[in-house]
gemmi code that builds the backbone of each chain (N, CA, C; Angstrom):
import gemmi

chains = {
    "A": [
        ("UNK", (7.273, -16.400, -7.780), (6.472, -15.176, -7.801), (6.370, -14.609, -6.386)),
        ("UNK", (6.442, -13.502, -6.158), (6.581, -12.279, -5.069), (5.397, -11.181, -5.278)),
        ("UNK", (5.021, -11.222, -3.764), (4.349, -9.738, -3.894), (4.922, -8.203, -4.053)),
        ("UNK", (4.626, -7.139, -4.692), (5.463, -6.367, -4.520), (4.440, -4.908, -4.438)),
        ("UNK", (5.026, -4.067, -3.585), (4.046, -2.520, -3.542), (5.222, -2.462, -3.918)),
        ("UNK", (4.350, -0.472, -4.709), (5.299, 0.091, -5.410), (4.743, 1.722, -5.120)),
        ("UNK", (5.380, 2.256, -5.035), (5.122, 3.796, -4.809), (5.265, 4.994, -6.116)),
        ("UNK", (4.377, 5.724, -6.309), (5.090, 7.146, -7.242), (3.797, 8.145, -6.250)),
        ("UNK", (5.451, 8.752, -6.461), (5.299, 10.145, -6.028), (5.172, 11.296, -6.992)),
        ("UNK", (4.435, 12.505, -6.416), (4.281, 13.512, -7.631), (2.958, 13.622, -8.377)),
        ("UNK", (1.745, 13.389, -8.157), (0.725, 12.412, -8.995), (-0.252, 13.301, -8.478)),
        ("UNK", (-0.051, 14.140, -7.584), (-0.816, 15.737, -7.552), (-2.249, 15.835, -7.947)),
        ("UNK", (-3.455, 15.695, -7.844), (-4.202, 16.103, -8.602), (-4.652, 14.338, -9.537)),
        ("UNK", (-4.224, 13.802, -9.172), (-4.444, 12.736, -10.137), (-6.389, 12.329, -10.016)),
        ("UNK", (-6.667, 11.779, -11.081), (-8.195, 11.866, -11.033), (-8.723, 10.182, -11.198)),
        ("UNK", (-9.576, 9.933, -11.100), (-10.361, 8.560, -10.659), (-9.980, 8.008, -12.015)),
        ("UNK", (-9.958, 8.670, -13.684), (-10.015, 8.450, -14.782), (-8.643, 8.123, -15.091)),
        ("UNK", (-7.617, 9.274, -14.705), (-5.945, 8.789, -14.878), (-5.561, 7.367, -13.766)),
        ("UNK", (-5.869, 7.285, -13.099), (-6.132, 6.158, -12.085), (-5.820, 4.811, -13.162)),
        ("UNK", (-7.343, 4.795, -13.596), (-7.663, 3.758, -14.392), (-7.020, 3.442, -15.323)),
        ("UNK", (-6.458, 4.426, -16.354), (-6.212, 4.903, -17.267), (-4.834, 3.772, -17.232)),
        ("UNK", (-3.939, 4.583, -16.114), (-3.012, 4.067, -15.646), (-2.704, 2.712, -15.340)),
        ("UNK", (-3.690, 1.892, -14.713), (-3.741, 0.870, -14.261), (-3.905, -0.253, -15.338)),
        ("UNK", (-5.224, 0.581, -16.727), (-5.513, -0.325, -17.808), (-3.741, -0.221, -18.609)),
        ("UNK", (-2.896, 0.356, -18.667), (-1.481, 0.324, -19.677), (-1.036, -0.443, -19.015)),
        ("UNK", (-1.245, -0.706, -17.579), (-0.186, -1.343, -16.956), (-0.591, -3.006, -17.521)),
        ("UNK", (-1.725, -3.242, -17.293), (-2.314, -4.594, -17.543), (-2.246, -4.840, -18.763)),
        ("UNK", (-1.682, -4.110, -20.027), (-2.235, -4.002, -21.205), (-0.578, -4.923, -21.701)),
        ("UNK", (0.722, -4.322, -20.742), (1.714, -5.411, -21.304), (2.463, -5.581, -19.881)),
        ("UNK", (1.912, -6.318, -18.826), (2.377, -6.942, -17.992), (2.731, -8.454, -18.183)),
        ("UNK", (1.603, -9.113, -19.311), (1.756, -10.391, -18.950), (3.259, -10.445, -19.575)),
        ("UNK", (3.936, -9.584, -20.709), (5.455, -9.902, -21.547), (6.294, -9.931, -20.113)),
        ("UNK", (6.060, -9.688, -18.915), (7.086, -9.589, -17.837), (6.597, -10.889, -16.922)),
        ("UNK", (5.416, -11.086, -16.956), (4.835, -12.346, -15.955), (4.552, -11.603, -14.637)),
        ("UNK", (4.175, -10.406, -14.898), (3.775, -9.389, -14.079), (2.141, -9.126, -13.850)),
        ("UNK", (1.186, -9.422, -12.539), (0.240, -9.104, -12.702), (0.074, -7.887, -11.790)),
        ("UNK", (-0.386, -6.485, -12.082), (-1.153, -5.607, -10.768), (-2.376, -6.105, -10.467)),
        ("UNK", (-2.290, -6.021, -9.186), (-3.735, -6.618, -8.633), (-4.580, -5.063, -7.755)),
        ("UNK", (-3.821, -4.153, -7.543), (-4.855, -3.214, -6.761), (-3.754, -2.120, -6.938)),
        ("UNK", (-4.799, -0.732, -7.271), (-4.042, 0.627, -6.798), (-4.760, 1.451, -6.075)),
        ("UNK", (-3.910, 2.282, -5.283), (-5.020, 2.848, -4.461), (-4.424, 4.455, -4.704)),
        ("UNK", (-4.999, 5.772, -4.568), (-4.590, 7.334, -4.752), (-4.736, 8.021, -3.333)),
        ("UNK", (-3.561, 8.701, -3.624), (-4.272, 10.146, -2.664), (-3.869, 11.013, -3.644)),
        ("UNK", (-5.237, 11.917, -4.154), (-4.773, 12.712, -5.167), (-3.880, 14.045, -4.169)),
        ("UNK", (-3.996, 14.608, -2.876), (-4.033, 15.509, -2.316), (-2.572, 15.571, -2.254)),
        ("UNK", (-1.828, 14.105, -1.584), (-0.182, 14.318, -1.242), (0.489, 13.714, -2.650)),
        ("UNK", (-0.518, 13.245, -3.413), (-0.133, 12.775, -4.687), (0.676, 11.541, -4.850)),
        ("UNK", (0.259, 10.740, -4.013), (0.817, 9.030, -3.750), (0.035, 8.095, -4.284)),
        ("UNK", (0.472, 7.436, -5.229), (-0.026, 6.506, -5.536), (0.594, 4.776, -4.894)),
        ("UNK", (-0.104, 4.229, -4.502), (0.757, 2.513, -4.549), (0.345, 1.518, -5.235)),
        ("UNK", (0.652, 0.899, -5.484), (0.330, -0.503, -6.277), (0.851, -1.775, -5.794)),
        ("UNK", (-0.301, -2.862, -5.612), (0.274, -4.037, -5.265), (0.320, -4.602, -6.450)),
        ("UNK", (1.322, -5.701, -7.102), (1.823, -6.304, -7.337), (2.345, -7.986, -7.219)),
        ("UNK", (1.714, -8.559, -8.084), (2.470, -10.548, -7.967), (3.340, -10.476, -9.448)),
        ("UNK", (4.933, -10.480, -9.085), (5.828, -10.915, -10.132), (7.048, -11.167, -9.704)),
        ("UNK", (8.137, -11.742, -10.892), (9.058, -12.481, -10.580), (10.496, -11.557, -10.074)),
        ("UNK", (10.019, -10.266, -10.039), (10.917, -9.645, -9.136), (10.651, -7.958, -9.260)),
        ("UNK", (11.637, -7.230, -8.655), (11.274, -5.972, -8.640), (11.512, -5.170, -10.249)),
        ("UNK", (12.718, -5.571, -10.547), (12.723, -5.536, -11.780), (11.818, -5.365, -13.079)),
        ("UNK", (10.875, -6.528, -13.175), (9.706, -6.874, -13.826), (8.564, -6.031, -13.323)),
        ("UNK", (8.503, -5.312, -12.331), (7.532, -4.637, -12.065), (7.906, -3.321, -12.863)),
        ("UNK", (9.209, -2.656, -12.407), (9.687, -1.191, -13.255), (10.064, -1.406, -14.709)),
        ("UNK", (9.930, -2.558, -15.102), (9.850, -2.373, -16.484), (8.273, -2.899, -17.342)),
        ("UNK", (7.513, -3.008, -16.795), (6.056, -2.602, -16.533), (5.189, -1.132, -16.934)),
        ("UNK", (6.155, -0.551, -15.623), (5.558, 0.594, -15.587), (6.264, 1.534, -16.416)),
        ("UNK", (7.456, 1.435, -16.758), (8.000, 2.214, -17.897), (7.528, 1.973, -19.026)),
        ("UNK", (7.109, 1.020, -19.226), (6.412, 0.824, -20.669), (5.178, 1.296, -20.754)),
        ("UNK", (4.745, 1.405, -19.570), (3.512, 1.852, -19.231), (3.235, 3.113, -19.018)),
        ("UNK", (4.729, 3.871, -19.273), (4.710, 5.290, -19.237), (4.742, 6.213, -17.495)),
        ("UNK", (4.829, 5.507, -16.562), (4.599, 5.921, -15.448), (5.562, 5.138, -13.950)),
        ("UNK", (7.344, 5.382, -14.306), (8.122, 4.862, -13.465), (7.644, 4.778, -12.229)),
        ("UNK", (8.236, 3.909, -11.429), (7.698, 3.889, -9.949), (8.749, 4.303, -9.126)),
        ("UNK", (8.701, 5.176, -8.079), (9.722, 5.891, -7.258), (10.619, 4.620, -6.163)),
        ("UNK", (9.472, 3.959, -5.780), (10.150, 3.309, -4.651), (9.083, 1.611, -5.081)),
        ("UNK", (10.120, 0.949, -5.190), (9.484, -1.036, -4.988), (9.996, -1.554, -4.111)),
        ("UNK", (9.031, -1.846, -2.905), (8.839, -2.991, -2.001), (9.112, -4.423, -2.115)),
        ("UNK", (9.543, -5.654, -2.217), (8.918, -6.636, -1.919), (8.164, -6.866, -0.889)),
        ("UNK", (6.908, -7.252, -0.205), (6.433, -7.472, 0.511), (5.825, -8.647, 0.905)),
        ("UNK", (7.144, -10.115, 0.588), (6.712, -11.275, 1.293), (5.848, -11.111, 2.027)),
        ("UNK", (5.948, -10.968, 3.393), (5.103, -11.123, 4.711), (3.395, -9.916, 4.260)),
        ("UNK", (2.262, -10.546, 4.597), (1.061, -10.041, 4.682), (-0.140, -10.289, 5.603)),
        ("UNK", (-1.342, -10.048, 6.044), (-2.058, -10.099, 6.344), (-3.255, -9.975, 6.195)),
    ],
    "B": [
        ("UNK", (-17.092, 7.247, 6.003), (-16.015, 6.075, 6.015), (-15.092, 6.522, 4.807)),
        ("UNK", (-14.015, 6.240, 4.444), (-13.074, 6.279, 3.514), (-11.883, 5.470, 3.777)),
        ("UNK", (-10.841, 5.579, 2.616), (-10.113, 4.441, 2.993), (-8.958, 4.849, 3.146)),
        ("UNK", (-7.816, 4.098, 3.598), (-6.443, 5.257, 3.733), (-5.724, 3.806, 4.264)),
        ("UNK", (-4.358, 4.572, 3.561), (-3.086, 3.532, 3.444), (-2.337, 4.269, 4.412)),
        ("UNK", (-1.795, 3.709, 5.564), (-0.688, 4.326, 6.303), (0.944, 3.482, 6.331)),
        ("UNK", (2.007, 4.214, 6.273), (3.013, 3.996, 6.399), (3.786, 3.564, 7.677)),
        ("UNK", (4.417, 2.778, 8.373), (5.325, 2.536, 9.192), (6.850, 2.541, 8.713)),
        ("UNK", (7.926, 2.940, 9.009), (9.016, 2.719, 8.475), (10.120, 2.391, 10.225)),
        ("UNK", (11.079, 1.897, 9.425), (12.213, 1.414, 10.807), (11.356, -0.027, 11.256)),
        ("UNK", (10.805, -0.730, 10.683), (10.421, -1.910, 11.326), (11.537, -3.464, 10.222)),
        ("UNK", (11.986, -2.995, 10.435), (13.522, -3.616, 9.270), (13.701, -4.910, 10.370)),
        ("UNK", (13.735, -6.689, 9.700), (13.312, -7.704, 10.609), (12.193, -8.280, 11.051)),
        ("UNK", (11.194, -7.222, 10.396), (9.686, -8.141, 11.532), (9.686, -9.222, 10.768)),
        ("UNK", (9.175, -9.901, 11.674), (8.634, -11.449, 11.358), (6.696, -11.654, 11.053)),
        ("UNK", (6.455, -12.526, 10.282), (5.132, -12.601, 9.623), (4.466, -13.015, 11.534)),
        ("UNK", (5.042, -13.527, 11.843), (4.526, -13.688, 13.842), (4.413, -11.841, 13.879)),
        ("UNK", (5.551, -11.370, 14.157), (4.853, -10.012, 14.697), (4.111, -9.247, 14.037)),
        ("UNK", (4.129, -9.508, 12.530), (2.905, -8.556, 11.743), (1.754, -8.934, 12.088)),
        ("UNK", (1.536, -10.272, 12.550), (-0.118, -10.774, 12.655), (-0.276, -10.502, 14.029)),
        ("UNK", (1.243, -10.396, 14.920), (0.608, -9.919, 16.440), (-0.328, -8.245, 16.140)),
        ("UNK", (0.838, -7.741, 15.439), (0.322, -6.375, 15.399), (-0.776, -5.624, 14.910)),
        ("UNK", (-1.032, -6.685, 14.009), (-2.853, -6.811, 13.160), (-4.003, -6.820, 14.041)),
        ("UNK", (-3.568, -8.070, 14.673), (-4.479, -8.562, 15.715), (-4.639, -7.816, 16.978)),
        ("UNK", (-3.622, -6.530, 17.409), (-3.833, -5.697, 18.024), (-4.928, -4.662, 17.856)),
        ("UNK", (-4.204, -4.444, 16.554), (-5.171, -3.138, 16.200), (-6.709, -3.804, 15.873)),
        ("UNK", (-6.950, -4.622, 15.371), (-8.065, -5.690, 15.600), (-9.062, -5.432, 16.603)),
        ("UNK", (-7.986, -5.307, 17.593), (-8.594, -5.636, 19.011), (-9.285, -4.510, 19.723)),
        ("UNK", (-8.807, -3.231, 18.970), (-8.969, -1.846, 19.600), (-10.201, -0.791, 18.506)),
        ("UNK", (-10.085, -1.765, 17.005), (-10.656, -0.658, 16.113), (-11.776, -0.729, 16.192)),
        ("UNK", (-13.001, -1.277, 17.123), (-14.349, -1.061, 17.188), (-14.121, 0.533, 17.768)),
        ("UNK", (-13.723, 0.608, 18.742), (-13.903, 1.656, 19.156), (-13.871, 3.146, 18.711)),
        ("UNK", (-13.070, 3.157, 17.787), (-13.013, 4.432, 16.200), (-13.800, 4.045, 15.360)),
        ("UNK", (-14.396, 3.059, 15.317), (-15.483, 2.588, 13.608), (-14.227, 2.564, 12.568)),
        ("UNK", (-12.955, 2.044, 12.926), (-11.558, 1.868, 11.714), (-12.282, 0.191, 11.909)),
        ("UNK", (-11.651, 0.024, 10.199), (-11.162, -1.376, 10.161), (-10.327, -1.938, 9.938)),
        ("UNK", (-9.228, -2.435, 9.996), (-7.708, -2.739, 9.218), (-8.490, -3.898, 8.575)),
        ("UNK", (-8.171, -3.595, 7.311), (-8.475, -4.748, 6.311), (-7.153, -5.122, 5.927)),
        ("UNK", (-6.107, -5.393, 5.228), (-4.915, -5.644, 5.130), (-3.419, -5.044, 5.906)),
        ("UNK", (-2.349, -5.870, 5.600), (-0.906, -4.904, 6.346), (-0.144, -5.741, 5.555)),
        ("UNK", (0.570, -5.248, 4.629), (2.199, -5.939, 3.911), (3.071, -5.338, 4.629)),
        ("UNK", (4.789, -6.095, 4.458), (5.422, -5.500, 4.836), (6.863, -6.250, 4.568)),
        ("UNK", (7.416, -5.458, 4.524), (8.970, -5.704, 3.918), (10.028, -5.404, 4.925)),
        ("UNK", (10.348, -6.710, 5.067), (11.441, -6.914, 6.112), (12.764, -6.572, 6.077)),
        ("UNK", (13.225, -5.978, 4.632), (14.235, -5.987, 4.806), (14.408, -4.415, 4.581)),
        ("UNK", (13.335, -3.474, 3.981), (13.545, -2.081, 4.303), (12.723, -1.808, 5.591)),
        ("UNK", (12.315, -2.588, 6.421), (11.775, -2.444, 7.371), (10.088, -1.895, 7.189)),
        ("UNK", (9.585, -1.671, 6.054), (8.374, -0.825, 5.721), (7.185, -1.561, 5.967)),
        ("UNK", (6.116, -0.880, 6.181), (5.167, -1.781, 6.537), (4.054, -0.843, 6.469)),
        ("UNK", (2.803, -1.255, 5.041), (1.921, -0.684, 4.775), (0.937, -1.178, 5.600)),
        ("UNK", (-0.628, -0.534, 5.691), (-1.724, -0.951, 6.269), (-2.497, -0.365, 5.755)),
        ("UNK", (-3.860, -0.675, 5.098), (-4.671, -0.497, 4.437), (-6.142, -0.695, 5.478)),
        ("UNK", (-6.887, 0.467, 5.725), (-8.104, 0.843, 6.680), (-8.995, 1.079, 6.142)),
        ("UNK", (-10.344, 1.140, 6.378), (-11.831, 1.434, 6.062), (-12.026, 2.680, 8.013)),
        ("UNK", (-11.630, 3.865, 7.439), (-12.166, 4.600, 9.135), (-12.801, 6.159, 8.505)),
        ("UNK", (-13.226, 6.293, 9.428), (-14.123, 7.973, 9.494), (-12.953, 9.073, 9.370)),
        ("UNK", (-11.431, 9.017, 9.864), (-10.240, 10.080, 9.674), (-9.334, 9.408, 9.419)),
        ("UNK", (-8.345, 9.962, 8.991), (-7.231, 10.381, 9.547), (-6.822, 9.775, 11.026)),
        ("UNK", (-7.239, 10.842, 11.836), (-6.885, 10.647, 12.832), (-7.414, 9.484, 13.872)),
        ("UNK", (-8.512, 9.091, 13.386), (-8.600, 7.789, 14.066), (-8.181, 6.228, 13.769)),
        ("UNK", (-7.839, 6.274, 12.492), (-6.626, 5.347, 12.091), (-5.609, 5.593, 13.092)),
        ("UNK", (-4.899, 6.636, 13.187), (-3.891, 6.808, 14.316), (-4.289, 6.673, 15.700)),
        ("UNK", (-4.823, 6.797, 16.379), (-5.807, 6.534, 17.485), (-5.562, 5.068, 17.570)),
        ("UNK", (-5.793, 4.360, 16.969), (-6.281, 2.626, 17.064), (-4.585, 2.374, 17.148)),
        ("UNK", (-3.825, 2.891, 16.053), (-2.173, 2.183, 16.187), (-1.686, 2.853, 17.157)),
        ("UNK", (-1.663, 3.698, 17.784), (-1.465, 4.321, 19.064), (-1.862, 3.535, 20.346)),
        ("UNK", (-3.169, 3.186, 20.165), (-3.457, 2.587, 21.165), (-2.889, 0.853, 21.268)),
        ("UNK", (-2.331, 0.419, 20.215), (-2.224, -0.657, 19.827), (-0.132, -0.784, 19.878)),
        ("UNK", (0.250, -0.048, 20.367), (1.535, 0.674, 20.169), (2.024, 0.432, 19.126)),
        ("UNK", (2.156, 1.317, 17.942), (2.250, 1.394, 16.954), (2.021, 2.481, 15.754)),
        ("UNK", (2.500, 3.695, 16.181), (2.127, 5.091, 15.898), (2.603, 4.774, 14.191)),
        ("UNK", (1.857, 5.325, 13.053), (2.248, 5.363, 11.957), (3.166, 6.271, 11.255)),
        ("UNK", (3.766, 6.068, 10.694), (4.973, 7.367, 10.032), (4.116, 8.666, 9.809)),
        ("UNK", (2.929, 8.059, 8.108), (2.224, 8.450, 7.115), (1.125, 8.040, 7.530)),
        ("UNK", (0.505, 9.246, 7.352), (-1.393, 8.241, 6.694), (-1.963, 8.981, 5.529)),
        ("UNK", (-2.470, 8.457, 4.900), (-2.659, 9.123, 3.105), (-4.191, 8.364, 3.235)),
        ("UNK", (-5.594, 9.486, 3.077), (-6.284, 9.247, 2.232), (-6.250, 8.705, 1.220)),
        ("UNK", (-6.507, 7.652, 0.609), (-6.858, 6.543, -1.065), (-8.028, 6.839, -1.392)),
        ("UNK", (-8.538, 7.942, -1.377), (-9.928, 7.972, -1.769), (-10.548, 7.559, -3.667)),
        ("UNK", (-8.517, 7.424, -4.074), (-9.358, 6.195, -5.671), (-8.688, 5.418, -5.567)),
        ("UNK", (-9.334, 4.478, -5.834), (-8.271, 3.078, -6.016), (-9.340, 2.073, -7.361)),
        ("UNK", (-8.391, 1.347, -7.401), (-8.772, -0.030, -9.226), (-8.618, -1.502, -8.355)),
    ],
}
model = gemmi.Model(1)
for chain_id, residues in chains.items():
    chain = gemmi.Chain(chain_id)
    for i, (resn, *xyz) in enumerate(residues, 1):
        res = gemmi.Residue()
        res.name, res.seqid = resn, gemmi.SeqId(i, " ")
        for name, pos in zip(("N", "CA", "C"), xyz):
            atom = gemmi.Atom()
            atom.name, atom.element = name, gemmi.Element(name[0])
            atom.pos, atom.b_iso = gemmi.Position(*pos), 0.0
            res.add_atom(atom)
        chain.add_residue(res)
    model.add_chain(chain)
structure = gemmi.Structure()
structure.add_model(model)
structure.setup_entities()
């Protein structure tokens, strides 16, 4: 298992409720990947969202979020932290 | 106070030694803005390297990695996060 951020772009306007919204689909069939999200954070203004991520690869994260209705633009691994 | 994720990019190679030097920099400098760096991931092999703050701007997030040499790409308000 790996940490992983993940980026989408485009998310404009996004609100505290789609946030959640978002975050509850993701959790709703992560465990079929062995995928957990652990934190998302917004800027509704430049419309960035990120998400950290513990799973067994990058892979398992974008097929997550496609099921989840909401591809991710760019996945990180991010071994190294602080 | 609010919270905000900033971007570094071109740091392709760091080592978990220089992410915690570079933590511990900005550490060293963020009383002085009222920033806090609460976390920093980072991915060595696209070189990327997030950081996650508790500060009063924008611009004094940048201020502290500036002073800490370490100017950020991005800085994005997160004003929602899960």
């Amino acid at each position: 298992m790996a940490q992983f951020m993940d980026v989408h772009h485009g998310m404009r306007g996004i609100t505290a409720d789609q946030l959640h919204q978002a975050h509850e689909a993701d959790l709703a069939v992560e465990k079929d990947e062995s995928v957990h999200f652990e934190r998302a954070w917004a800027d509704p203004e430049s419309g960035t969202v990120y998400c950290l991520s513990e799973a067994p690869s990058a892979d398992a994260v974008q097929r997550v979020h496609e099921r989840a209705g909401h591809r991710a633009d760019e996945i990180h691994a991010v071994p190294l932290a602080v």
